[in-house]
MARLO-321433 format. One record per residue (C-alpha): residue in one letter; x, y, z. Coordinates in steps of 0.5 Angstrom, whole numbers, padded with zeros to 4 digits, always signed. Layout:
! residues N
AXYZ;...
! end
This chain:
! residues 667
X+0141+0142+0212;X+0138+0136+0215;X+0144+0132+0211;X+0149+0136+0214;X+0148+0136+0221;X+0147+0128+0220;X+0154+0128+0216;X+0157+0132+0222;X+0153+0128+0228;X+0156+0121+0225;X+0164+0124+0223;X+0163+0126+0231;X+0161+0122+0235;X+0161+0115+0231;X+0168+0112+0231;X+0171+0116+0237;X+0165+0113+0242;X+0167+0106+0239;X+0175+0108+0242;X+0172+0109+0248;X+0167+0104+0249;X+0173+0099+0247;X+0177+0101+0253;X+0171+0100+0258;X+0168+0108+0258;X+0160+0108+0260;X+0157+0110+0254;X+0155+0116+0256;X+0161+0119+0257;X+0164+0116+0251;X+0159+0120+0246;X+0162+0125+0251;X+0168+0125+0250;X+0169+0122+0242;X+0169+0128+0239;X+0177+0130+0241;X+0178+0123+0238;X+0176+0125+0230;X+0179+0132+0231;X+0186+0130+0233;X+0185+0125+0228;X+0185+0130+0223;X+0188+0134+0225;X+0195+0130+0225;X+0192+0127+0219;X+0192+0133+0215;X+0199+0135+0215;X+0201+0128+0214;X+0197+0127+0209;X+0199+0133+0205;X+0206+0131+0207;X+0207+0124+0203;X+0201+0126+0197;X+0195+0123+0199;X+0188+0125+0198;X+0184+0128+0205;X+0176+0127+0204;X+0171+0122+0207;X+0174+0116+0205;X+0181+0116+0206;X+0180+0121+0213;X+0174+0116+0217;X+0174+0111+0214;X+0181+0108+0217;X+0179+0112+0223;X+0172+0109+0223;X+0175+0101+0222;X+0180+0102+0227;X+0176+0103+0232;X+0172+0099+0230;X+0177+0093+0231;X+0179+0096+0238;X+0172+0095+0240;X+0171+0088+0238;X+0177+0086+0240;X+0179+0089+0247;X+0171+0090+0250;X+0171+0083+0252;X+0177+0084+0257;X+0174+0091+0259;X+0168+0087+0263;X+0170+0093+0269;X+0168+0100+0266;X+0171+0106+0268;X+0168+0111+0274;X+0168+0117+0269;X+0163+0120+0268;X+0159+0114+0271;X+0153+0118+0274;X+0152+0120+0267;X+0146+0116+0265;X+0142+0116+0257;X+0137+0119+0261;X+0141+0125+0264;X+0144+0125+0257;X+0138+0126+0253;X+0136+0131+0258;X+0142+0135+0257;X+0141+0134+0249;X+0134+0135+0250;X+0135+0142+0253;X+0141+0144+0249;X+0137+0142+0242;X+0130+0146+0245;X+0135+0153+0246;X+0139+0151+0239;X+0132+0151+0235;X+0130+0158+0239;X+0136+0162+0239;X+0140+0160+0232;X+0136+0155+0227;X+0130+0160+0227;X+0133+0166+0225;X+0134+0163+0217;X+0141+0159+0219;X+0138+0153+0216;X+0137+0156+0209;X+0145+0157+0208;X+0145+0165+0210;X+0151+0167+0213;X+0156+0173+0215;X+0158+0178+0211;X+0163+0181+0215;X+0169+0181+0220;X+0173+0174+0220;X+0168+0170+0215;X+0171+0171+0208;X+0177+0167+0211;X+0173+0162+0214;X+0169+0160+0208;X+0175+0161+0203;X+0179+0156+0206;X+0174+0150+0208;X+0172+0151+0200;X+0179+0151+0198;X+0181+0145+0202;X+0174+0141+0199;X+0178+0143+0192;X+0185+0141+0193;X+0183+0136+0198;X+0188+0138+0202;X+0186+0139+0210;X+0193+0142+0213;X+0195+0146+0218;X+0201+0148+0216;X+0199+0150+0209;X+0193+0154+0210;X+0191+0158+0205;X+0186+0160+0200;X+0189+0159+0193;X+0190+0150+0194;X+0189+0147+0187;X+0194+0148+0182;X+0189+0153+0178;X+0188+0157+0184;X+0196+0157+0186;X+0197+0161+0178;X+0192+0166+0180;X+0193+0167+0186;X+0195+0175+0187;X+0199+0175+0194;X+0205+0171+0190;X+0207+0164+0192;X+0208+0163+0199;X+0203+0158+0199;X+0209+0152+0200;X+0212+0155+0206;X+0209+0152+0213;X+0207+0156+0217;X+0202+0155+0223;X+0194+0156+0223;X+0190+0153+0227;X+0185+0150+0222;X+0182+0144+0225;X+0175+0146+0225;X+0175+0148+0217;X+0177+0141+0215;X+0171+0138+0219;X+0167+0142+0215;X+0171+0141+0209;X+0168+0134+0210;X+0161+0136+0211;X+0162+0139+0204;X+0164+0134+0201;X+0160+0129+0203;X+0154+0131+0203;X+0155+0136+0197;X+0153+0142+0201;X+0156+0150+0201;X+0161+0152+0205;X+0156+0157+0210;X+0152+0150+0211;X+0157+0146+0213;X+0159+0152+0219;X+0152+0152+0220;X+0151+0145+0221;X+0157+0145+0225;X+0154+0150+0230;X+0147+0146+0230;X+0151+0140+0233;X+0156+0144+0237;X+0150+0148+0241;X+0145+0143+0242;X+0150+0136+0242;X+0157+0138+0243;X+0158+0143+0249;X+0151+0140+0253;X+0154+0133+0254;X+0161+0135+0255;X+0159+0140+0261;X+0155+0134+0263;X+0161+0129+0263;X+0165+0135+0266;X+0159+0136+0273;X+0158+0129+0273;X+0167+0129+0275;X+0167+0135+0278;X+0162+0133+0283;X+0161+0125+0283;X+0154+0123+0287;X+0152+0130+0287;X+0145+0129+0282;X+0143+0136+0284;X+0147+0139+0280;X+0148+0134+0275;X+0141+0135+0274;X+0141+0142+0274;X+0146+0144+0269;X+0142+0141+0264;X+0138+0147+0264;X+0143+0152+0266;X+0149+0150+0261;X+0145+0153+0256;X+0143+0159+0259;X+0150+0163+0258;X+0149+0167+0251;X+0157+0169+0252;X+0157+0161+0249;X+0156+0158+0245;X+0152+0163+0242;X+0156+0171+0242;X+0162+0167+0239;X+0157+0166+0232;X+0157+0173+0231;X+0163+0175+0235;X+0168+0175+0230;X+0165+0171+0227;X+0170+0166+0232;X+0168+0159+0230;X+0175+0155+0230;X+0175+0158+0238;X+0167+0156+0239;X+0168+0149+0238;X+0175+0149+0241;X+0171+0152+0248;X+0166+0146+0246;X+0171+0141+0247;X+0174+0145+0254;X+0170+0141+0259;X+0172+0134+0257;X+0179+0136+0258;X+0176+0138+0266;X+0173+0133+0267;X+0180+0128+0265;X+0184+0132+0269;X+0179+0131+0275;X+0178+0123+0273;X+0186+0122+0273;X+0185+0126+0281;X+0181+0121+0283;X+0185+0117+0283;X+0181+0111+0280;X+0186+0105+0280;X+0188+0101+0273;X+0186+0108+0269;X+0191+0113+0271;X+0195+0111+0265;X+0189+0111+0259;X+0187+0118+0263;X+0193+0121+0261;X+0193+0119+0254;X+0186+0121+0253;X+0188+0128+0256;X+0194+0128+0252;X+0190+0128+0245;X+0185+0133+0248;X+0191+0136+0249;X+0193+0136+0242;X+0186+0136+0239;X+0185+0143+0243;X+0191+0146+0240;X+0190+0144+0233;X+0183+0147+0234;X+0185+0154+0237;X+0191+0154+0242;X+0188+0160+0246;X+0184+0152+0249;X+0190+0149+0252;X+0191+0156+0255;X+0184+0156+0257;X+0185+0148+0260;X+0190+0150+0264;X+0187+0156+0268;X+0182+0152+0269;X+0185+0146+0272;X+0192+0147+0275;X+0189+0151+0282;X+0186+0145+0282;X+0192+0141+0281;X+0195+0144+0287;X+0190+0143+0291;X+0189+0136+0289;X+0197+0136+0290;X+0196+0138+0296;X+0191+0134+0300;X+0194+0127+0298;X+0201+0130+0301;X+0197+0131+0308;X+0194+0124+0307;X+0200+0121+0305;X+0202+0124+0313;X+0208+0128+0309;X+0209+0135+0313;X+0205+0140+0312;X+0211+0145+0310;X+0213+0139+0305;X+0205+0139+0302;X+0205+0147+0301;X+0211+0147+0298;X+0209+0141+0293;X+0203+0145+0292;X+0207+0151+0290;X+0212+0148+0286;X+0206+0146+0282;X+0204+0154+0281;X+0210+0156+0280;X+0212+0151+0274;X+0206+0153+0271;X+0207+0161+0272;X+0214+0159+0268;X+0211+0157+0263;X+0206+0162+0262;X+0212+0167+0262;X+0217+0162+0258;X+0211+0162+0253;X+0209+0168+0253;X+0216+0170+0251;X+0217+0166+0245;X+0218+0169+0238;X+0212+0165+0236;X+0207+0166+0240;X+0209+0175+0239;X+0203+0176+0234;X+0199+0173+0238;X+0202+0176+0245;X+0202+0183+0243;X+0195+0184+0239;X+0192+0190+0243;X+0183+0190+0243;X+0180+0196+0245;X+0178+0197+0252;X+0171+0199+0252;X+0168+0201+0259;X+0172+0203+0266;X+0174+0199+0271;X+0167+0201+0275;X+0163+0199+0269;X+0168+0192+0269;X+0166+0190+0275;X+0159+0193+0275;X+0157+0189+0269;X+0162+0182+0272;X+0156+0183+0276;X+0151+0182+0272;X+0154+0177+0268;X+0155+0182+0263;X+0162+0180+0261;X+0163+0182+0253;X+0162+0187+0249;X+0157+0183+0244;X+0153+0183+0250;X+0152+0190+0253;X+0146+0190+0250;X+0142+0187+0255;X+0143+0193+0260;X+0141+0190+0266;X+0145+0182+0264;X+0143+0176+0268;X+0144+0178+0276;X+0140+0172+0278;X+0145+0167+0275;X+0150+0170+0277;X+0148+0170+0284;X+0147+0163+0284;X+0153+0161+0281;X+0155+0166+0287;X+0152+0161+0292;X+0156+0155+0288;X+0162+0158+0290;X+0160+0160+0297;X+0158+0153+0298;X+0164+0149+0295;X+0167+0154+0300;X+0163+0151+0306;X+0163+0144+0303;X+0171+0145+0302;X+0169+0141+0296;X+0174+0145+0290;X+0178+0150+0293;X+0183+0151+0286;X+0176+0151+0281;X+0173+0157+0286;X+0180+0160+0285;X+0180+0159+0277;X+0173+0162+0277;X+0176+0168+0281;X+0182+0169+0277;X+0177+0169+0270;X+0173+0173+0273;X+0179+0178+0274;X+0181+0176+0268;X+0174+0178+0264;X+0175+0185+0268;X+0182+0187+0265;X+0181+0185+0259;X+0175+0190+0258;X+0177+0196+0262;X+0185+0195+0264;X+0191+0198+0259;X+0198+0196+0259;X+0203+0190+0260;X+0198+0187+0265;X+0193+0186+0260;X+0198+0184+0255;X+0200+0178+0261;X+0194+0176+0263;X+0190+0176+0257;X+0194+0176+0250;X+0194+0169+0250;X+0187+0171+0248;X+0189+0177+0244;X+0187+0180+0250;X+0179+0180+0247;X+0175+0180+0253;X+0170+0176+0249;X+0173+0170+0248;X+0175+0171+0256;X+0168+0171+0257;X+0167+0165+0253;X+0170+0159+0257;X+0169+0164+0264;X+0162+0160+0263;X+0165+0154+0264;X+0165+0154+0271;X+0161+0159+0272;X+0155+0153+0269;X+0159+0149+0275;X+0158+0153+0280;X+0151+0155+0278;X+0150+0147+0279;X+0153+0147+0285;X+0149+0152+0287;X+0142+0149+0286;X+0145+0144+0290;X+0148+0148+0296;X+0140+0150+0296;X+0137+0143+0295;X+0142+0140+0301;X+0140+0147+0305;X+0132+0146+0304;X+0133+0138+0306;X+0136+0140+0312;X+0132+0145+0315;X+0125+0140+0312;X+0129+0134+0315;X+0128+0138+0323;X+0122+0139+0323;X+0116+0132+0322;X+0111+0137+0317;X+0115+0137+0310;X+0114+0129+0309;X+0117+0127+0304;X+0123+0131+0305;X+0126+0130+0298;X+0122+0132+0293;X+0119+0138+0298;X+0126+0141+0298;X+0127+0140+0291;X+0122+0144+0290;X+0126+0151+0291;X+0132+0149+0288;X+0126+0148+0282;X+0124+0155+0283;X+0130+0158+0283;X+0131+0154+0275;X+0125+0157+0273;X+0128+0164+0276;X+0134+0165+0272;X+0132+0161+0266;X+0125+0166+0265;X+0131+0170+0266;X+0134+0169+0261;X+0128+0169+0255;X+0124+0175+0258;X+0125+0182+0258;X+0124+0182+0266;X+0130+0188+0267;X+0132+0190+0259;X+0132+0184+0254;X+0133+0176+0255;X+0140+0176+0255;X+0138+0169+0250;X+0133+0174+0246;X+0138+0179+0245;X+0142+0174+0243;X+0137+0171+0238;X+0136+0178+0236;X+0143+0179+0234;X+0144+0172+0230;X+0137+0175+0227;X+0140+0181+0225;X+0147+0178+0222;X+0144+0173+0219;X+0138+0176+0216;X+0136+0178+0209;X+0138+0185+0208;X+0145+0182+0208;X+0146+0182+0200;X+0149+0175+0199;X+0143+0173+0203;X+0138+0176+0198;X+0135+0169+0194;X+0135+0174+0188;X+0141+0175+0189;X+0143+0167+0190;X+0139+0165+0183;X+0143+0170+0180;X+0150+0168+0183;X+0148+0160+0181;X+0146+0163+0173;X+0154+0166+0173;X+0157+0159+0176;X+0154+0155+0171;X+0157+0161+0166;X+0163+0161+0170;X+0165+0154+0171;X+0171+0153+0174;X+0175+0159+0169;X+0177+0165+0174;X+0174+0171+0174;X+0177+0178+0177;X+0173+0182+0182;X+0173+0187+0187;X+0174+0185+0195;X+0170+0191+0196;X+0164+0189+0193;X+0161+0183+0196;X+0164+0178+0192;X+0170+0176+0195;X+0165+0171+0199;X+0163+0167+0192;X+0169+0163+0192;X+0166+0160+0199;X+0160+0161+0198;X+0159+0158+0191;X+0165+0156+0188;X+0166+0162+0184;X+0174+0162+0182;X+0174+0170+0184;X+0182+0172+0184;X+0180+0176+0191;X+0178+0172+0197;X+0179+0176+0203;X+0180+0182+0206;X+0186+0180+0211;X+0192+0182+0208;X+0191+0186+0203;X+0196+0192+0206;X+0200+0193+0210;X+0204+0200+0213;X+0208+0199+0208;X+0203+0199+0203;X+0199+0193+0197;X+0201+0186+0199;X+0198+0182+0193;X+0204+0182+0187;X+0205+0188+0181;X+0202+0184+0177;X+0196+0183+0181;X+0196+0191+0182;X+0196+0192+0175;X+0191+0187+0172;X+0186+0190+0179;X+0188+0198+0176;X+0189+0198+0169;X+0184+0192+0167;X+0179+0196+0163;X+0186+0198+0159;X+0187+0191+0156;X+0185+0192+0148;X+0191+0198+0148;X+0196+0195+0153;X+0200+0189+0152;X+0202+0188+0160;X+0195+0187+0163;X+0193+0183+0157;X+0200+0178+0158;X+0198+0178+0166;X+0191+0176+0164;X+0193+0170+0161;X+0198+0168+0166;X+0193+0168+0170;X+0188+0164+0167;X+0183+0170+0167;X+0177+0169+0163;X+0171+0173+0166;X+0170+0180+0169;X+0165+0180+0175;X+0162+0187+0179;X+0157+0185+0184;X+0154+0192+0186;X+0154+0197+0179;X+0152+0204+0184;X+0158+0202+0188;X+0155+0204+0194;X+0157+0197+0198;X+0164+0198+0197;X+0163+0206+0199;X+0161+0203+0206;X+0167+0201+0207;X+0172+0205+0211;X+0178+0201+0208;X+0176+0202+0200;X+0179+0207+0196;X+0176+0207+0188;X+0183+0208+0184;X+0185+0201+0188;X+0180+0198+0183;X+0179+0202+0177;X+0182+0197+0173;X+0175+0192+0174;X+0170+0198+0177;X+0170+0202+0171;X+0169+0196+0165;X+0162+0197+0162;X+0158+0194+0155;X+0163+0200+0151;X+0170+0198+0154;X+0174+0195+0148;X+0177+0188+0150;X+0169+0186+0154;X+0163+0183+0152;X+0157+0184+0156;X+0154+0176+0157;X+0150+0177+0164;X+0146+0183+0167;X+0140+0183+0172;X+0139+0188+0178;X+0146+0190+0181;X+0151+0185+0178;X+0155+0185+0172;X+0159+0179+0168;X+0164+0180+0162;X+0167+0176+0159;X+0174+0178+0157;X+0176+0178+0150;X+0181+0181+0148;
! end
């Protein structure tokens, strides 16, 4: 794991801090900002790539990349002898705190629970996540134009869902192609490469991109920079419920990377002479970085900035003396075009299977807006009865305070419309929900998710607001000497609050405990795969198997072994098997998954056998009792594999131990 996470450190942070420091960004705020430089790079990598023929893998992705900004550095570092103002408060020690406290929460509520050994999630989205990384490891082929778990030209045979593997078609695959990388350099599985990444993304990549976007949001204010160290990493909707929610591992990382396109828009609002233009264009590829990660981040991006955009739009119309009916009208133009978008986009053939996905309500409007209250603001998180009120009245007396300050009106606006947002998505039916919230699938959790970038803005502002208060009130009266430690004594105090808060079960359950309790519970060793039995047994039928492909049952379990051990198994993934129309892999894949145990008597099976290459026959759980948890499993749909023993004609038993079994085809 130690490897991994280093490979994934170096790939993040090692040439894009290089880019940044060579145009003249503060240190800090360039190991910020450096992960967007690689992701947009691979993404845009990949498809060209895949395009003209060239092999993806470390030495032909970073190497370029790591050598060209490189050059930039020690070619244009000199000239720069001015550094930028972004980010400017943002010193090493701040940093480390960020990292420090990040890392400490990290260790606590993911790497304990039996993530460093490589266990993962056996349910929901993870067959595909694994599948696809593995299948971009093989065929070196990192695209998100052809995304697809059957790359490598053996793959491509077998393949049961037919051959559409050549047409393009969209899928944000960004993050499988890092942890692509991480598997091929440091030569480890898939479920550690994803492991790895939410070890780096926790306690690195979030906490200094919240600490680049506090330190824009609010330049000069070292109360709430200082605070958000600790309250960034007390929010469970991020990063931590998205671990296993889903699991959404693609829009994790994305809402990692979200606080640095913020605090880009800030900086270029700022105004800061001779920078506007780089701003732009490092905004422009955080833009790109975002949609090739997960597009619902650009939609995240511009909720979260265009209020602010009309605001600042605004303000420089009044200070350049243009009239007040002049600078609202510019301010509306601004929200006006952004709702046009919204709406053009929202209309867009493309984007329709996205737009019209329907995710469950799941509690009344009462109930929604009860638990916006307590911070209870997703499903995963309605375990923890009583939430987090206490945060979520601090980030209450942040926005009182912006308000009083007239400091960031359009944020406090944005902060207001998610909170809106989070509750419709839980509780409203109908073409509203759909408007608001079908970028997000109308998922209340990912909602819930990025809600806690502001929200961790306005709870910094808070222990400021409650700072600048007690050093006032200490300021009228000659017994409170010296005035600025002793008022930092209650914005201390209030840190302490809502962080036992979040650990300890004070009204139900730590929000971070109940966390640490459901990754413990998704992770955890009553997940076959995850049994080190099992494990053993999977690694003897590898180096049986080799690189041949063997038929099985998704049903069982195994459709995880291509991801997790490079078993060539025929069926990777749940997702697409039918539809209302019915089957959706080919008649020739239908016969081999229902007549298979005919092979010795029936010609068609054994011709289809062999023009898959099919060698060995694999049942992962002999008593059937997995595949009958199943709602969606229906027996007859794979006798052909279910019903082979040591007596089936055309068969021969080579390995057996507790519930697993491998056959050999022979005939």
């Amino acid at each position: 794991m130690l490897i991994a996470v280093l490979v994934m450190l170096l790939m993040l942070f090692v040439p894009g801090s290089l880019a940044f420091v060579a145009a003249g960004i503060p240190t800090c705020a360039s190991l910020a900002l450096s992960p967007i430089v690689v992701t947009a790079w691979l993404g845009v990598a990949g498809v060209v790539y895949a395009l003209v023929g060239i092999p993806a893998n470390p030495l032909t992705v970073l190497v370029p990349l790591t050598v060209a900004c490189l050059l930039a550095a020690i070619l244009f570092t000199r000239r720069n002898n001015k550094r930028a103002e972004l980010g400017k408060g943002l010193t090493l020690r701040v940093a480390l705190l960020y990292i420090a406290v990040g890392a400490a929460v990290c260790l606590f509520v993911f790497v304990s629970r039996d993530t460093a050994t490589g266990s993962f999630i056996q349910q929901w989205d993870n067959d595909t996540h694994l599948s696809i990384i593995r299948a971009f490891a093989d065929s070196q082929t990192m695209s998100s134009l052809r995304v697809s778990p059957y790359l490598t030209a053996a793959d491509a045979v077998a393949n049961p869902f037919g051959g559409p593997d050549d047409i393009f078609s969209f899928y944000p695959a960004v993050f499988h192609g890092l942890c692509a990388l991480v598997v091929l350099w440091a030569g480890v599985s898939a479920p550690m490469a994803i492991n790895a990444s939410i070890i780096v993304t926790g306690s690195i990549v979030f906490p200094l991109a919240m600490a680049l976007c506090i330190s824009e949001v609010f330049r000069d204010d070292k109360a709430a920079l200082l605070s958000g160290a600790v309250l960034c990493c007390l929010f469970p909707a991020m990063p931590y419920a998205l671990v296993v929610f889903g699991p959404l591992y693609p829009n994790l990382f994305a809402f990692a990377l979200l606080p640095l396109g913020v605090a880009l828009v800030f900086g270029l609002m700022h105004g800061e002479r001779g920078r506007r233009a780089f701003y732009a264009g490092a905004l422009l590829v955080t833009v790109v970085a975002l949609a090739l990660v997960h597009p619902n981040a650009d939609f995240s991006l511009g909720v979260l900035t265009v209020p602010s955009i009309a605001v600042h739009v605004f303000r420089t119309q009044c200070h350049h003396d243009a009239s007040f009916a002049r600078a609202w009208a510019m301010a509306a133009g601004v929200l006006v075009a952004a709702i046009a978008a919204w709406v053009a986009l929202y209309n867009a053939p493309f984007l329709q299977g996205v737009i019209s996905n329907y995710w469950g309500t799941y509690e009344s409007l009462p109930e929604a807006i009860r638990n916006q209250a307590f911070l209870i603001t997703s499903s995963h998180l309605y375990g923890p009865k009583e939430g987090q009120p206490l945060l979520f009245a601090l980030a209450a007396i942040g926005v009182i305070t912006d308000i009083i300050r007239h400091h960031r009106p359009g944020l406090v606006a944005s902060y207001i419309m998610l909170q809106v947002m989070s509750i419709v998505a839980s509780s409203v039916e109908g073409p509203v929900r759909q408007f608001m919230t079908g970028f997000w699938y109308t998922d209340s959790n990912r909602i819930a998710a990025f809600l806690v970038i502001p929200a961790i803005i306005f709870a910094a502002e808070g222990v400021s607001g409650i700072y600048c208060f007690a050093k006032t009130q200490m300021k009228k009266s000659p017994k409170w000497p010296p005035v600025n430690k002793t008022a930092a004594v209650p914005a201390f105090i209030v840190i302490v609050l809502v962080s036992v808060e979040a650990f300890v079960p004070v009204h139900y359950y730590g929000a971070l405990n109940y966390a640490r309790d459901e990754i413990d519970g998704a992770y955890g060793h009553w997940n076959p795969l995850n049994n080190e039995t099992i494990r053993n047994d999977l690694k003897d039928i590898k180096e049986i198997v080799g690189n041949d492909t063997v038929v099985n049952s998704t049903y069982d379990g195994s459709l995880y072994l291509y991801g997790t051990n490079d078993i060539r198994v025929l069926y990777r993934t749940n997702d697409g098997m039918v539809n209302a129309q019915g089957p959706l892999d080919t008649d020739g894949a239908q016969i081999v998954r229902t007549c298979l145990d005919q092979i010795a008597s029936n010609g068609s099976v054994r011709a289809e056998v062999e023009r898959r290459g099919i060698r060995w026959v694999l049942q992962m759980d002999v008593t059937g009792r997995t595949q009958q948890s199943n709602a969606y499993y229906h027996s007859e749909d794979w006798a052909g594999i279910e019903s082979i023993d040591e007596n089936t004609p055309g068969f021969q038993l080579v390995y057996k131990d507790n519930n697993i079994r491998l056959y050999r085809v022979v005939g």
